[in-house]
C-alpha positions in Angstrom: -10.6 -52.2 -105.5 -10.0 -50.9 -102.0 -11.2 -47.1 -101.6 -8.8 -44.1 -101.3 -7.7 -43.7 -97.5 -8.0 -39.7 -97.7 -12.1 -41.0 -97.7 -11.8 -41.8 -94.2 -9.7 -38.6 -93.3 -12.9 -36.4 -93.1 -15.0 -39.4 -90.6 -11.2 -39.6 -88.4 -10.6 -35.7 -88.1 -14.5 -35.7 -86.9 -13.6 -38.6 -84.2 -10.3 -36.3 -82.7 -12.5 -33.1 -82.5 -15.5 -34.8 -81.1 -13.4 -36.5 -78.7 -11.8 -32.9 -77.8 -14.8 -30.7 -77.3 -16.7 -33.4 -75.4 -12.9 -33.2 -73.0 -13.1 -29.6 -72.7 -17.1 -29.0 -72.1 -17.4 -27.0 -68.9 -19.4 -29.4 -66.4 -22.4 -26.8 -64.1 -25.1 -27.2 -63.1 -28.1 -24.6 -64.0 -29.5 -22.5 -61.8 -32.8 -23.9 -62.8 -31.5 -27.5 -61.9 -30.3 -26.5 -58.5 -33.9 -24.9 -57.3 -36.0 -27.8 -58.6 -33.6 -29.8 -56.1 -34.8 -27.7 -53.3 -37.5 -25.5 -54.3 -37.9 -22.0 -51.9 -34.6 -21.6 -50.8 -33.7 -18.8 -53.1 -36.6 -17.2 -51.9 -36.1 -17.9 -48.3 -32.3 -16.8 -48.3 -33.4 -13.3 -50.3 -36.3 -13.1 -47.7 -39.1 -13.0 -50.5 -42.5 -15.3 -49.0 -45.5 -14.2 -47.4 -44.1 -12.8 -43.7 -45.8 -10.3 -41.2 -44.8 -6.9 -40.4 -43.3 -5.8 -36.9 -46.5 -3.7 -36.5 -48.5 -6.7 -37.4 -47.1 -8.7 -34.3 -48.1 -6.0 -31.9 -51.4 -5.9 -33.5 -51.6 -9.7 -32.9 -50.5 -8.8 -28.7 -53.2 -6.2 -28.6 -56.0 -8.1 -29.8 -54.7 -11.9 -28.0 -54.7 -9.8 -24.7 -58.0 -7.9 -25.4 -59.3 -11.6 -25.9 -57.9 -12.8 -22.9 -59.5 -10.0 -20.6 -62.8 -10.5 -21.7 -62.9 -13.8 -20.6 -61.9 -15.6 -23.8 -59.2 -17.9 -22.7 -57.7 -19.9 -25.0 -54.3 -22.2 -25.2 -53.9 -20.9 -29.0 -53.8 -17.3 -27.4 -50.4 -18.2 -25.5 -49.0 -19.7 -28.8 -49.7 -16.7 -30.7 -48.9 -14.0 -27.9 -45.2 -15.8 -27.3 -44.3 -16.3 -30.9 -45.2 -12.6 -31.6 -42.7 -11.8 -28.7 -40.5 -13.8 -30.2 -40.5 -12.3 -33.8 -40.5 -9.0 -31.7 -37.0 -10.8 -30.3 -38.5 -10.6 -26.9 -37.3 -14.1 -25.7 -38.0 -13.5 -22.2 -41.9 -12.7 -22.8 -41.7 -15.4 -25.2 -40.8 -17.9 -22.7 -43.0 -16.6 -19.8 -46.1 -17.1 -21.9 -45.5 -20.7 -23.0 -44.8 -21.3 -19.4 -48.4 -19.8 -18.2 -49.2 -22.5 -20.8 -48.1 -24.9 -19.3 -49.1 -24.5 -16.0 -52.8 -24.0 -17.5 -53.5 -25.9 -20.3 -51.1 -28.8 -20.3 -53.8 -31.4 -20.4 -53.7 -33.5 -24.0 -50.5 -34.6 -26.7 -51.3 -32.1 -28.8 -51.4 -29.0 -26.7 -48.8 -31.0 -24.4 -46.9 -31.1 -28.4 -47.2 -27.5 -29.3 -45.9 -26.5 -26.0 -42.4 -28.0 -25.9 -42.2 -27.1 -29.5 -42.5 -23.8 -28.9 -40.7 -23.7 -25.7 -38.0 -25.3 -27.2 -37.7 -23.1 -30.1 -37.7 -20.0 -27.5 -34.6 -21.4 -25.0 -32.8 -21.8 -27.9 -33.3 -18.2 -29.4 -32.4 -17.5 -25.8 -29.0 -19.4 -26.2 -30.2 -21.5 -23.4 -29.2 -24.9 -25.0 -29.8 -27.1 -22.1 -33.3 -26.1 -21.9 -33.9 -26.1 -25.4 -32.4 -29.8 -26.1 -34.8 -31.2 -23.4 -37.9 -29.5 -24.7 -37.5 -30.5 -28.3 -36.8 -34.2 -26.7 -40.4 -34.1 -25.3 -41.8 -32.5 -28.6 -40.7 -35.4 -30.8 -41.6 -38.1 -28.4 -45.1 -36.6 -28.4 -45.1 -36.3 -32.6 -42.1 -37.7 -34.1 -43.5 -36.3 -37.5 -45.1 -32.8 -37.3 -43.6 -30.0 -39.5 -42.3 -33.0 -41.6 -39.6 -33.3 -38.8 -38.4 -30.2 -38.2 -38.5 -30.4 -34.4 -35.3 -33.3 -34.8 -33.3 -31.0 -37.0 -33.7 -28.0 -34.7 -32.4 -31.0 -32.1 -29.2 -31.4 -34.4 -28.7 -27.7 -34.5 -28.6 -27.3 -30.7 -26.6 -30.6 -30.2 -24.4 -29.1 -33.2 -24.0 -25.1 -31.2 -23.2 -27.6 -27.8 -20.3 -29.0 -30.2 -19.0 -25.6 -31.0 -19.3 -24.6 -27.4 -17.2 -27.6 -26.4 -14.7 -26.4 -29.3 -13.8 -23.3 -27.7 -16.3 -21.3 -30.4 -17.1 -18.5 -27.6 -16.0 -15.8 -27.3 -17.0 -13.3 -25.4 -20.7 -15.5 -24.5 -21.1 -15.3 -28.4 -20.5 -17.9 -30.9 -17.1 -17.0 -32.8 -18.8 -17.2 -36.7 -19.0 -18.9 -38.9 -19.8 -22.0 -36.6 -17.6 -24.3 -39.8 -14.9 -25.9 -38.2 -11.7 -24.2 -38.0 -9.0 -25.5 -36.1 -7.3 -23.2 -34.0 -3.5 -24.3 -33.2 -2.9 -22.2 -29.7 -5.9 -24.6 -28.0 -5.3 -27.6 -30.3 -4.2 -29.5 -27.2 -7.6 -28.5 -25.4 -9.8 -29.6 -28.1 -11.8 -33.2 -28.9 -9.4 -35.7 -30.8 -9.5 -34.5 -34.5 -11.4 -38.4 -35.1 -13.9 -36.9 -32.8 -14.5 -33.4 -34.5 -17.2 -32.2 -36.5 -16.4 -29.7 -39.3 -19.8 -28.5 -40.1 -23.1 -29.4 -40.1 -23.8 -31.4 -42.5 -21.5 -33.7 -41.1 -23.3 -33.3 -37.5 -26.7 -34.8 -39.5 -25.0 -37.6 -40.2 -23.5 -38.0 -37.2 -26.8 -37.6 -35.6 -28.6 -39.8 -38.2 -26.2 -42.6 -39.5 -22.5 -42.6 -38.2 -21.9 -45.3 -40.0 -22.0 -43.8 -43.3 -18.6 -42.6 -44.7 -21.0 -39.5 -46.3 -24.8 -37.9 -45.5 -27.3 -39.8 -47.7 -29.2 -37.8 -49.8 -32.9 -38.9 -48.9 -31.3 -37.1 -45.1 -29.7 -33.8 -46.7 -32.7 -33.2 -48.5 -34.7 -34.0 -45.2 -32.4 -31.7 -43.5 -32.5 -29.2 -45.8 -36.5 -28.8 -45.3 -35.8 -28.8 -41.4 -33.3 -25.6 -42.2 -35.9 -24.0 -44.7 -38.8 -24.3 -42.2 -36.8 -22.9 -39.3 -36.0 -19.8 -41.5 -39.7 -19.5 -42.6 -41.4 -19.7 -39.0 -38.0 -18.3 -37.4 -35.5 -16.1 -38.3 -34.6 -16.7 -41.8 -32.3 -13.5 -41.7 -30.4 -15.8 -38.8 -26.4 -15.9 -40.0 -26.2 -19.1 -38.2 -29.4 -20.9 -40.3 -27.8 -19.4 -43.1 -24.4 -21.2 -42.9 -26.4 -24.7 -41.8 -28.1 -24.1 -45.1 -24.9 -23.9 -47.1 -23.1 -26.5 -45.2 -25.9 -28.9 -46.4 -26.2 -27.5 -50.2 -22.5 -27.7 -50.1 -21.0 -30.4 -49.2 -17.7 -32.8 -50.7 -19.8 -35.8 -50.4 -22.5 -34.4 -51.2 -22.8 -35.4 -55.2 -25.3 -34.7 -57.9 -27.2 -33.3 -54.7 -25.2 -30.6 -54.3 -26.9 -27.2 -54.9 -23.6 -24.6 -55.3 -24.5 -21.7 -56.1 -27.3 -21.8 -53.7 -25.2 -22.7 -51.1 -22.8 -19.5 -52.1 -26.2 -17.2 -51.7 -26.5 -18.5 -48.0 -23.0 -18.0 -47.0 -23.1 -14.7 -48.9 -26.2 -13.8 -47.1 -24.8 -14.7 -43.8 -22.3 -12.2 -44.4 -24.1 -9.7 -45.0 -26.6 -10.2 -42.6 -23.9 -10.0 -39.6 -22.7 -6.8 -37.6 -20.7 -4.3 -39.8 -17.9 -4.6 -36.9 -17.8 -8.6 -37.3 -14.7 -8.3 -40.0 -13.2 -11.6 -39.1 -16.6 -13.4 -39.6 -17.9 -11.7 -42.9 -14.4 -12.8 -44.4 -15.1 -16.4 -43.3 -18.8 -16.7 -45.0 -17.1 -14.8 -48.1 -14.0 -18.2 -48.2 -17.0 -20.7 -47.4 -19.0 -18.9 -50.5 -15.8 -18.5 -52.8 -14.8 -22.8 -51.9 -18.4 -23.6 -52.8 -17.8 -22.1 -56.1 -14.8 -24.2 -57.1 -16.6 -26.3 -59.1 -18.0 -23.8 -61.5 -15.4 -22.6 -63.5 -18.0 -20.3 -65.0 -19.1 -18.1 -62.0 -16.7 -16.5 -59.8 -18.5 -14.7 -56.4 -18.6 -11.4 -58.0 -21.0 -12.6 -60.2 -23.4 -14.6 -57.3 -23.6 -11.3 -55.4 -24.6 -9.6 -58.2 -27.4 -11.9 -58.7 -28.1 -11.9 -54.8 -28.1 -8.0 -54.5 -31.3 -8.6 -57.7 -33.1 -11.6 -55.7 -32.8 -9.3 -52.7 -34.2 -5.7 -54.0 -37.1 -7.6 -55.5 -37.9 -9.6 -52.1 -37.4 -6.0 -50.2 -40.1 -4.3 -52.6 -42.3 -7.4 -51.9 -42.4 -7.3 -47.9 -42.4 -3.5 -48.4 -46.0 -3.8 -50.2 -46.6 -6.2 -47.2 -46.2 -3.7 -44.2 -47.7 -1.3 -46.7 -50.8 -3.5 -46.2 -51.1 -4.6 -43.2 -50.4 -1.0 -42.0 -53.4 0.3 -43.5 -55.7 -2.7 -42.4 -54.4 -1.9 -39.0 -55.6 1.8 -38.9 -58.7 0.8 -40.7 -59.6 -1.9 -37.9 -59.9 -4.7 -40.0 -59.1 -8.1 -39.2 -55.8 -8.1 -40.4 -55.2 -11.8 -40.0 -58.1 -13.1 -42.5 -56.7 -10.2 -45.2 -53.4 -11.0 -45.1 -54.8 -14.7 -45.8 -56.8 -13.8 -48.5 -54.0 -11.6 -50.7 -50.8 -14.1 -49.6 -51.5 -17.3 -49.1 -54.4 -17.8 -51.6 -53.0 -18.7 -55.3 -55.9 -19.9 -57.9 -55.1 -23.7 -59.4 -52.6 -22.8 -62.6 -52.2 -19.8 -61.6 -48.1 -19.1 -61.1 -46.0 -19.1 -58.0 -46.7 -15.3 -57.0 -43.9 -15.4 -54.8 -41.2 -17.0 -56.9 -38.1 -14.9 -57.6 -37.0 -13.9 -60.9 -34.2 -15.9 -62.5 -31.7 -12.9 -62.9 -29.1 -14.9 -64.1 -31.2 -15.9 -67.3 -31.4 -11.8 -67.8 -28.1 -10.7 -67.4 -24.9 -11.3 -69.8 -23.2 -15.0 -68.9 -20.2 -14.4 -67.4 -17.3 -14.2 -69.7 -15.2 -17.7 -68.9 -12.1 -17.8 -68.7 -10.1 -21.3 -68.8 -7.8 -21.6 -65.4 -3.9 -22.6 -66.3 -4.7 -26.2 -64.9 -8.2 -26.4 -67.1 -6.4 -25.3 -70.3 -3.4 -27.7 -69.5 -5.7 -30.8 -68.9 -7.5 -29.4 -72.5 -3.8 -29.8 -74.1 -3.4 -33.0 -72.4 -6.7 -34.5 -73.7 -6.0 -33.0 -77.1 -2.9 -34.9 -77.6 -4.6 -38.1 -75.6 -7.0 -38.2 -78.1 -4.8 -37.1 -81.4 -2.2 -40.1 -80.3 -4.8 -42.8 -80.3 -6.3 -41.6 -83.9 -3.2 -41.5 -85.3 -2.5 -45.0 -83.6 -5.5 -46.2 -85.4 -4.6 -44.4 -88.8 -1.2 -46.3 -89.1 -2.5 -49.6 -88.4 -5.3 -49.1 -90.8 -2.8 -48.2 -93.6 -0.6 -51.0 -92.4 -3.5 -53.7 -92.8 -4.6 -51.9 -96.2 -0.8 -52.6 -97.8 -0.8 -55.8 -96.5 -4.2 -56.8 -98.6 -1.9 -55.0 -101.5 
């Protein structure tokens, strides 16, 4: 005796609604997910890590010079008087010491090394390219590998700006921001052939690396992503240019499961904000790059990333406030502010907890209310009926084969 159909009803309505929810499941990725990928940017974009003072840089001039006239004369000295210039955004100073440097001390690799890399770093914070480019060329041939690289991708950045320069991206003697291809039509006939052009720079890395490949492999994004993060950390990581470098790598078409997107909408977000308040056209270019690397999640919309930036940001801003705060007060006590600020930042017991890791506000706040686009609901419909048209399919031929065995 052949059971009742309606006994299979329950196990074929189960099969239609599995099929639809798993249709209509909204495909993100966590936040969580994102920064195990690349671990520090949030903190680096927000500006929340272990970073000296403007005071403590002219402390660190004072007591290199002092050092220096009482016979003490060392090539470290000129490292650490020209990259306190430099934070001090004195780029002439900054170059004039690595130059008595060089003239001095330029005897080994490794001094020979930390020279170019320095002096490299310096022309191109001076928007001296040329200069630059050739001194990072003698830094790498001396140590291919030191800072994990980072020389070669500050390379690709300044052969990357000599792009942009070619593309008519001045204006003025500054960079017309963001640096993200855009094709203007008046010039088109003056530009490279579009086969030639570069849109941003992800794609320069893997020009630079692999042209070749129809995409940037992800053992090189990730690679280049470090080389961004430790130009921000020793640099300028407020810089609206490493910003936007940063998102073009988090963000990119080709870019797959490697893809870090609302990361990548922080930095362009942040190199909005970080611009000049008169720069209209170039705030509303970082606010389309941050809005298209949010197309993806049909969850968050901008609004909601800036809300969690403006957190992220507050709490970094109360930590480097308790950092001046500090070295302030070693600086009028006399103490050796260098060996304290050691000590209290970069000193973390084994187990003990990232002290520097931001808060995930997003896991605190209300989720976002979602709301199904037009084209999300109709491709819902669409899979609804899909799946409803092959179950019913399968009913009738099951009822057919059951009457037949009648």
């Amino acid at each position: 005796m052949r059971p009742p159909i309606n006994k299979f009803l329950p196990i074929l309505i189960s099969l239609v609604s599995l099929s639809t929810l798993a249709a209509c499941l909204w495909d993100y990725d966590t936040l969580a997910q994102e920064r195990a990928k690349f671990p520090t940017a949030l903190e680096l974009i927000a500006g929340k890590f272990p970073r000296h003072s403007p005071e403590f840089y002219q402390w660190r001039i004072d007591d290199r010079l002092a050092k220096l006239e009482q016979g003490d004369d060392k090539p470290e000295y000129y490292d650490d008087l020209a990259v306190a210039y430099d934070k001090l955004k004195q780029n002439d100073k900054a170059i004039e010491w690595m130059l008595l440097k060089k003239e001095k001390f330029n005897t080994d690799n490794d001094v020979k090394y930390k020279t170019a890399a320095n002096l490299g770093t310096f022309y191109l914070h001076s928007r001296q390219l040329d200069k630059g480019i050739e001194q990072l060329e003698k830094a790498i041939e001396l140590n291919p590998n030191a800072h994990f690289g980072r020389e070669r991708y500050q390379l690709y950045l300044a052969r990357y700006l000599q792009l942009r320069i070619a593309s008519r991206h001045l204006r003025m003697g500054k960079f017309a921001l963001p640096l993200n291809y855009q094709v203007d039509e008046e010039l088109d006939h003056e530009l490279p052939p579009r086969e030639e052009r570069i849109s941003n720079f992800s794609e320069a890395v893997r020009q630079y690396n692999s042209p070749e490949d129809l995409y940037l492999k992800d053992e090189d994004r990730s690679k280049a992503v470090q080389g961004i993060l430790g130009m921000m950390r020793f640099g300028h990581y407020d810089s609206p240019v490493l910003l936007e470098c940063l998102g073009d790598l988090l963000y990119d078409p080709g870019g797959g499961d490697n893809n870090a997107l609302t990361i990548a909408a922080r930095a362009y977000l942040q190199a909005s904000i970080h611009l000049d308040a008169n720069n209209s056209a170039a705030q509303s270019g970082y606010l389309s790059l941050a809005k298209q690397s949010l197309h993806q999640k049909k969850d968050l919309k901008l609004h909601h990333i800036r809300r969690y930036l403006e957190q992220e940001v507050h709490e970094a801003d109360q930590f480097y406030a308790s950092i001046v705060a500090d070295e302030k007060r070693w600086i009028a006590e006399g103490l050796d502010v260098e060996a304290l600020f050691v000590a209290k930042y970069y000193t973390v017991e084994s187990g003990e907890e990232d002290p520097f890791a931001l808060n995930d506000f997003s896991s605190k706040t209300p989720a976002p209310t979602r709301i199904p686009s037009a084209s999300s609901l109709l491709t819902c419909v669409l899979v609804v009926l899909l799946s409803g048209s092959i179950v019913l399919y399968l009913i009738v031929r099951i009822v057919r084969r059951w009457r037949r065995k009648d």
